[in-house]
C-alpha positions as CSV (number, residue, x, y, z in Angstrom):
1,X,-18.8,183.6,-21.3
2,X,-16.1,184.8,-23.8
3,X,-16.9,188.4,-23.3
4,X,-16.3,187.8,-19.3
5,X,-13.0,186.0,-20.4
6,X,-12.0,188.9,-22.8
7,X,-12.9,191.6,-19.9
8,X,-10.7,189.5,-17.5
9,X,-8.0,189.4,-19.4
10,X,-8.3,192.5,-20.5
11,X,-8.5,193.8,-17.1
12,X,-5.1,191.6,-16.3
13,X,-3.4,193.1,-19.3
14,X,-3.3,196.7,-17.8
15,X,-2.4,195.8,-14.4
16,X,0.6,194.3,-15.8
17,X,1.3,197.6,-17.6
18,X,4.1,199.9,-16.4
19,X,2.7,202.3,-14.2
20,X,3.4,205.8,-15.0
21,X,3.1,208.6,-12.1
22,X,2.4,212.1,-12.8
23,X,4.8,213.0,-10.3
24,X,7.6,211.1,-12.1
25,X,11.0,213.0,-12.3
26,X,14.2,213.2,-11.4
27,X,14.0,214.4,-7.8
28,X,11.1,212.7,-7.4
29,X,12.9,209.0,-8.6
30,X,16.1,210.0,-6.1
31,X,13.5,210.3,-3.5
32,X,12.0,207.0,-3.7
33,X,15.2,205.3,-4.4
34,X,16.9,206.6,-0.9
35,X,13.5,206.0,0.7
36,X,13.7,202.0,-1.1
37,X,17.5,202.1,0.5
38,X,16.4,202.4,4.3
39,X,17.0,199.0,6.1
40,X,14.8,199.4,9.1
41,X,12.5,201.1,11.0
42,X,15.7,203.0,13.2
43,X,16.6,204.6,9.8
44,X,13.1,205.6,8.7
45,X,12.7,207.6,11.5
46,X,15.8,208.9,11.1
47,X,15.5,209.7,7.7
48,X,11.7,211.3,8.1
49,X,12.8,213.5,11.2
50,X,15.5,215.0,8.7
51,X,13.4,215.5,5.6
52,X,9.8,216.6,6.6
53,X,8.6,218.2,9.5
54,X,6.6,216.7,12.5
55,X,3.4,217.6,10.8
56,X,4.3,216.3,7.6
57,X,4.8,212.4,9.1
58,X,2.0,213.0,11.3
59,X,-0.2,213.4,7.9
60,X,0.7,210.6,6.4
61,X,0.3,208.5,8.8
62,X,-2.2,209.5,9.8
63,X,-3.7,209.1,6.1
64,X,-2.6,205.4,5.7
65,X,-4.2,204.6,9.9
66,X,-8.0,206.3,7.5
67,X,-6.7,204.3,4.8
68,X,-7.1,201.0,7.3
69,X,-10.1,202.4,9.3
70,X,-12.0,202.7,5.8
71,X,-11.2,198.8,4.8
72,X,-12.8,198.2,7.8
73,X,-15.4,199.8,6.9
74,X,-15.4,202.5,9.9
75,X,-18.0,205.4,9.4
76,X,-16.2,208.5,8.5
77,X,-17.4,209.8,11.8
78,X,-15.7,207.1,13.8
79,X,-12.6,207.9,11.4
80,X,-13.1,211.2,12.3
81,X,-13.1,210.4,16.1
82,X,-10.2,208.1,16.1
83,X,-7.6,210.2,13.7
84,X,-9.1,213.7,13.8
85,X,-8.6,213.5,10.1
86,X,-11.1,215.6,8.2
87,X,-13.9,214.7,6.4
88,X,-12.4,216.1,2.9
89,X,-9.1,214.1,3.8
90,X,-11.1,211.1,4.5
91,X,-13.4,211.3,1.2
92,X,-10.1,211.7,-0.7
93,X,-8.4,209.2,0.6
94,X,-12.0,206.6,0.3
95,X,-11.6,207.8,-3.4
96,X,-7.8,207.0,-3.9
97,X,-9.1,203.4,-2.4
98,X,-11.3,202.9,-5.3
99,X,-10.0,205.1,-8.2
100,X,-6.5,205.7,-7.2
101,X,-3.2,204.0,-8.3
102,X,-3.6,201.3,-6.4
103,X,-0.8,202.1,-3.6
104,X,-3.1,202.2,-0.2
105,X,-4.4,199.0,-1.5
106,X,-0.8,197.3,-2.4
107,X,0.9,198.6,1.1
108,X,-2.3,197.5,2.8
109,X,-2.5,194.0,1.9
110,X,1.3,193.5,2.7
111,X,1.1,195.1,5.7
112,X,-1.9,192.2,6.4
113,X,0.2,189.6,5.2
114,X,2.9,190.6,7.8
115,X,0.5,190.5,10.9
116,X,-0.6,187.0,9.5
């Protein structure tokens, strides 16, 4: 019982530990912080049509939509069939679900609370 209570709390200890990207710069914090700045989803479009091409948004959403499909635990074949996505895209986005930095997982669960 001790040594579950130790790996809990060890387990707790790093997810409160200051996450650090390996994308992390300067351009990179500008980005987010304009991106953190947008009010609703008028400006987001607006924003996205001026800084990445059509494909570009169409990729990412369409990687968060596999993202959803695979918490539902959809085949990748049905994922495949619903988002065209790729079976590479989906394995690496199945693995970012369980090995990744935890951001599908933190947008997903908000984005359930808000349909609650």
């Amino acid at each position: 019982m001790n040594i579950e209570y130790n790996q809990i709390k060890d387990k707790f200890e790093v997810s409160r530990m200051t996450y650090e990207s390996k994308l992390k710069n300067q351009f990179t914090d500008e980005l987010f912080e304009a991106i953190l700045l947008l009010k609703d989803i008028e400006e987001c479009y607006r924003f996205f049509e001026d800084i990445c091409t059509i494909k570009e948004i169409q990729a990412l959403s369409q990687r968060l939509k596999v993202a959803k499909l695979l918490r539902q635990n959809k085949t990748y074949n049905e994922i495949e069939d619903i988002t065209g996505a790729s079976t590479a895209t989906i394995s690496r986005i199945n693995r970012c679900l369980h090995y990744g930095a935890d951001g599908y997982t933190t947008i997903l669960n908000r984005l359930d609370e808000k349909e609650e």
